[in-house]
C-alpha positions in Angstrom: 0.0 0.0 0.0 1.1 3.3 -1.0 2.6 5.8 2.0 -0.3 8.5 2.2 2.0 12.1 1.3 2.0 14.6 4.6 0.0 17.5 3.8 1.5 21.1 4.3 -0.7 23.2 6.8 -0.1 27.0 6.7 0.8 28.9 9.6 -1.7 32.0 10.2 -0.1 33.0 13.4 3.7 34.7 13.3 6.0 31.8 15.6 7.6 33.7 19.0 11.3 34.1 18.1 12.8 32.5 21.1 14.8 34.3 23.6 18.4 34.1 23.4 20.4 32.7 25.9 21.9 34.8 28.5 25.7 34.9 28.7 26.7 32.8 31.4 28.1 35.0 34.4 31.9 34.0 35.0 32.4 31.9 38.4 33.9 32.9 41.5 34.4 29.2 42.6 38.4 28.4 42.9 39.1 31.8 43.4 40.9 33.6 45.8 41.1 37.3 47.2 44.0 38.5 46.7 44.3 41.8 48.8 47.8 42.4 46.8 47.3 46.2 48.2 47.3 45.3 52.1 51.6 44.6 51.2 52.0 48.1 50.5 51.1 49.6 53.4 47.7 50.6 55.7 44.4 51.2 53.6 41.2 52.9 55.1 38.8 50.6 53.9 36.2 48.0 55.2 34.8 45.2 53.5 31.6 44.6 52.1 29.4 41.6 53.0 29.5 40.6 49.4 31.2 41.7 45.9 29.3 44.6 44.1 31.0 45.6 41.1 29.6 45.9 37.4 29.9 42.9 36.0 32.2 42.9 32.5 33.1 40.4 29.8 36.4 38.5 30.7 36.8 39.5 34.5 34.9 38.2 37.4 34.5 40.7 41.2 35.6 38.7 43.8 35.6 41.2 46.2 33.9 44.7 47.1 35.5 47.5 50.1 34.0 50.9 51.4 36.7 53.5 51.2 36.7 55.4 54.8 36.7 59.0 53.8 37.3 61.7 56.6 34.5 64.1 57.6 36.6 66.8 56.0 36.8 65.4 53.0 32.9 65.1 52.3 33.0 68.3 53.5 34.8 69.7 50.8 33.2 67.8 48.3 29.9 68.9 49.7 30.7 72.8 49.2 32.3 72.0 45.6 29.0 70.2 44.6 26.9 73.5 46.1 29.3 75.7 43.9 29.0 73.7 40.9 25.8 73.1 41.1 25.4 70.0 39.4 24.9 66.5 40.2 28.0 63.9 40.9 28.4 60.8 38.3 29.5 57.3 39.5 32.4 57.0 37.2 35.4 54.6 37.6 39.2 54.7 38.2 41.7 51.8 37.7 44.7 51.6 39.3 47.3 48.6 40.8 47.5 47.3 43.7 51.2 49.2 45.3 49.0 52.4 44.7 45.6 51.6 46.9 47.0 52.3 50.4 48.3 56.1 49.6 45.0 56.1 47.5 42.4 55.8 50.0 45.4 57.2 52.8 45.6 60.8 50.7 43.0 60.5 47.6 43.2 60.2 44.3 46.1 62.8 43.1 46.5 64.5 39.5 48.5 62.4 36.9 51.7 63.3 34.8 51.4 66.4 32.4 52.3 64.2 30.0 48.9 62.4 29.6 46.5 63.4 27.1 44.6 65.8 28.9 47.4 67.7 31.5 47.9 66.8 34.8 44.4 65.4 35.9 42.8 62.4 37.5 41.2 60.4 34.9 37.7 58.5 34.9 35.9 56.5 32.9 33.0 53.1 32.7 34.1 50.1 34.3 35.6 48.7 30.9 37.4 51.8 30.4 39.1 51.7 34.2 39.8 48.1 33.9 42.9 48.8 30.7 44.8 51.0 33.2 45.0 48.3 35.9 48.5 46.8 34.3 46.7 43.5 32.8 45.5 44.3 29.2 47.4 42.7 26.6 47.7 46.3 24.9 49.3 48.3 28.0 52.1 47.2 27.7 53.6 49.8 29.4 51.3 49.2 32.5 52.1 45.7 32.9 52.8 44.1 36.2 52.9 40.8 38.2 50.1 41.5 40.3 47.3 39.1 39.6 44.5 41.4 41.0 42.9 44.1 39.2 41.7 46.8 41.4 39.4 49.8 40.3 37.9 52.4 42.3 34.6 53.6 42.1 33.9 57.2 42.7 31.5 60.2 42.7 32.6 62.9 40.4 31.3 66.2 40.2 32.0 67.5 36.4 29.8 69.8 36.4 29.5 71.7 32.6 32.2 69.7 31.0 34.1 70.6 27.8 33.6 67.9 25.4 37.8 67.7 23.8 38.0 67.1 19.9 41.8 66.6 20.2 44.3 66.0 22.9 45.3 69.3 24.6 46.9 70.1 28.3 44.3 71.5 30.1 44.7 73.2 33.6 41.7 74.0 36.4 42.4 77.9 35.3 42.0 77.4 31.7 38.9 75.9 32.6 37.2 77.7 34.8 38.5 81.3 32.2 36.3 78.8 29.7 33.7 78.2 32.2 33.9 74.7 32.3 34.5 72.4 35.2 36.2 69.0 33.5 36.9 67.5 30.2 35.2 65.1 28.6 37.0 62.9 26.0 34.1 61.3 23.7 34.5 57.7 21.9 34.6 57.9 18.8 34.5 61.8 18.5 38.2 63.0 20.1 40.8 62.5 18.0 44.1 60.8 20.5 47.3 59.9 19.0 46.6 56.9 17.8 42.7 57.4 16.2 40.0 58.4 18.1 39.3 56.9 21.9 37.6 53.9 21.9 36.3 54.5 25.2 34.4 57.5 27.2 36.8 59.7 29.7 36.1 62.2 31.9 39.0 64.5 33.9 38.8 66.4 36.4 41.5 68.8 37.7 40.6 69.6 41.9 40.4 67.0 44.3 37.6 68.7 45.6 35.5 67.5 42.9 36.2 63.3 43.6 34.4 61.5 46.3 35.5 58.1 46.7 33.3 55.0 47.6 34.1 51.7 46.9 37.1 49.7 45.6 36.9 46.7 43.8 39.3 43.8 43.0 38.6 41.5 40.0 40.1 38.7 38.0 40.7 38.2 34.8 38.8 34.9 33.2 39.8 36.4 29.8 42.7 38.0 28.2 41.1 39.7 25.7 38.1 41.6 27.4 37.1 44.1 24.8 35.6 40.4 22.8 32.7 39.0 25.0 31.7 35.4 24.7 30.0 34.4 21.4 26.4 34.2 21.5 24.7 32.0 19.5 21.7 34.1 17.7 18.0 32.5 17.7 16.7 30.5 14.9 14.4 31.9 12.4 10.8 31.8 12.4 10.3 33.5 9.1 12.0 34.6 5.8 11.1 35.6 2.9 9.0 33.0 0.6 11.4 31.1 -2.6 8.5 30.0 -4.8 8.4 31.2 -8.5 5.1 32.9 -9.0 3.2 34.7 -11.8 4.3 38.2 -12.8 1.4 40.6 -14.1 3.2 42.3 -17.1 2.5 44.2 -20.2 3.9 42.7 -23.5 3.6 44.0 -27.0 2.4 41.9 -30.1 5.8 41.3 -30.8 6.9 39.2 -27.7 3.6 37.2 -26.9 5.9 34.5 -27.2 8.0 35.5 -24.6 5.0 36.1 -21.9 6.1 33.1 -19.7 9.6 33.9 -19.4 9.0 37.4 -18.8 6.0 36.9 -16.2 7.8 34.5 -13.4 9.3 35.8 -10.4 10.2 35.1 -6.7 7.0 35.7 -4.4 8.7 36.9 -1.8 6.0 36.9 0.7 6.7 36.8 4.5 6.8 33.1 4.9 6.7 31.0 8.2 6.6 27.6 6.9 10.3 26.3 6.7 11.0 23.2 4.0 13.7 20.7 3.0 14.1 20.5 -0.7 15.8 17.4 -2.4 19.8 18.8 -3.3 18.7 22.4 -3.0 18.9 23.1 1.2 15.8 24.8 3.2 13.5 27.8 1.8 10.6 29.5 3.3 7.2 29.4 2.1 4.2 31.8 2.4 0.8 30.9 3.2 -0.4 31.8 -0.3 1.5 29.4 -2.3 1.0 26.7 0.3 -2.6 26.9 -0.6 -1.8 27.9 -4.4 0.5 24.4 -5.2 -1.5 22.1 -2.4 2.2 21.3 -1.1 2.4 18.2 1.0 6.0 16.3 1.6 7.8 14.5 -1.9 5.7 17.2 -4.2 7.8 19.3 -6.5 8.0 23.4 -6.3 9.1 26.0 -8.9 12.3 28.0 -7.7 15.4 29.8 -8.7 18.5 28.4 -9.3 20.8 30.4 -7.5 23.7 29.5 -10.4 21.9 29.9 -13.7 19.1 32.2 -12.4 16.7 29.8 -14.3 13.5 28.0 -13.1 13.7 24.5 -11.9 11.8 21.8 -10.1 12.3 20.6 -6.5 11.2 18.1 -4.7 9.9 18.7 -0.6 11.6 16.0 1.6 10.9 17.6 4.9 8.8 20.0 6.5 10.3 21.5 9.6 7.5 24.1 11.2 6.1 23.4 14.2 2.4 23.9 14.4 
């Protein structure tokens, strides 16, 4: 007895593309905190119950500390924010581990005049902080032995700041002449000496204007941090429908012999029944010409060759959509 054909049903309501899967979350199991900072010297800091930094591709927090600042140090970060005027931003700064103690000791200090910006203290996202902790493969320069990564979060206030389309030393008194209160190097935007920045930076030039918070120490799972884990996109549950159809067209007298050839085409349709074809891979087919050609499994389609651009015959092997 002959094997009855499957029957192709249409599909008249759109499939839920499903959800892709989340990026699994780096695991703090094994793992050791380091502390590399407490062997250079006293800090002023007390640990959190739990780690509470960002989370970024490549590095894991192991650990989370409240910076102790001094009364007079909110203080004078409290009458900067009333002069300003402006609310702080939670911004990040990375730094190693030899420098934490005089860090949380003294507070963060303006850098080297020879650094893009002048002699300022630098901020930036989490991703940003992480490259100037000595363990990206490109800072070279910054390089060190310590396995720890250590990045400090901070309150900045920056107030109105001057948004840099090259590098230039800036000073607090060139500022404030330009009424601005910090620079802001954009990605993408500033030009730096080797492109534009990749990342977002913001500088400051008073101490006043930096509150510290919290320091964080994390570990690298990942050399290469600026290339999340691949993830693997959803399936399809629609595309656009491969069957040769009719094309309405207007022919002279002339070439009524050519009315065929000229008036097939590709449907084209939004199509959310997915099919097997015999040599030829998987195509999607519309509603329309599901009920047009009767399809059921081992009948024969019209479609484009992909290599001679002609029409040819197919045969259906496999229906894949789930009804």
């Amino acid at each position: 007895m002959a094997k009855k054909k499957q029957k192709i049903q249409p599909i008249t309501t759109p499939p839920k593309a499903p959800k892709p899967k989340p990026v699994p979350t780096p695991s703090r199991k094994g793992r050791k905190v380091l502390s590399e900072f407490k062997a250079w010297g006293p800090v002023s800091l007390t640990k959190l119950p739990r780690p509470i930094g960002p989370k970024v591709a490549g590095y894991v927090c192991m650990a989370s500390w409240k910076v102790n600042v001094s009364e007079f140090e909110q203080d004078e970060f409290l009458e900067t924010w009333d002069s300003i005027g402006r609310d702080p931003k939670r911004l990040f700064h990375g730094t190693r581990a030899r420098s934490v103690s005089s860090i949380t000791q003294e507070g963060l200090r303006p850098g080297r005049a020879s650094c893009m910006f002048g002699r300022g203290i630098y901020f930036g996202y989490i991703e940003k902080a992480l490259g100037f902790t000595g363990g990206q493969p490109w800072a070279t320069w910054q390089r060190a032995p310590e396995e720890g990564h250590y990045v400090f979060e901070a309150d900045v206030l920056l107030g109105c700041p001057l948004v840099a389309t090259k590098a230039h030393k800036y000073s607090l008194r060139e500022l404030r002449g330009l009424n601005y209160d910090s620079v802001h190097g954009r990605s993408g935007y500033t030009a730096s000496y080797f492109g534009s920045l990749r990342n977002d930076e913001w500088v400051v030039y008073s101490r006043d204007q930096v509150l510290l918070v919290n320091l964080h120490e994390y570990h690298s799972v990942d050399q290469n941090y600026f290339t999340p884990p691949p993830v693997t996109p959803p399936p399809a549950v629609e595309g656009p429908c491969a069957l040769m159809t009719d094309k309405p067209v207007s022919v002279g007298k002339k070439r009524r012999a050519f009315k065929d050839l000229l008036g097939r085409k590709v449907c084209g349709k939004t199509g959310y029944v997915k099919l097997t074809l015999k040599g030829r891979g998987t195509i999607w087919v519309c509603n329309d010409c599901i009920q047009e050609h009767r399809l059921r499994v081992g009948s024969k389609v019209p479609i484009k060759d992909t290599r001679t651009g002609k029409e040819i015959q197919a045969k259906i092997i496999h229906d894949h959509s789930k009804r």
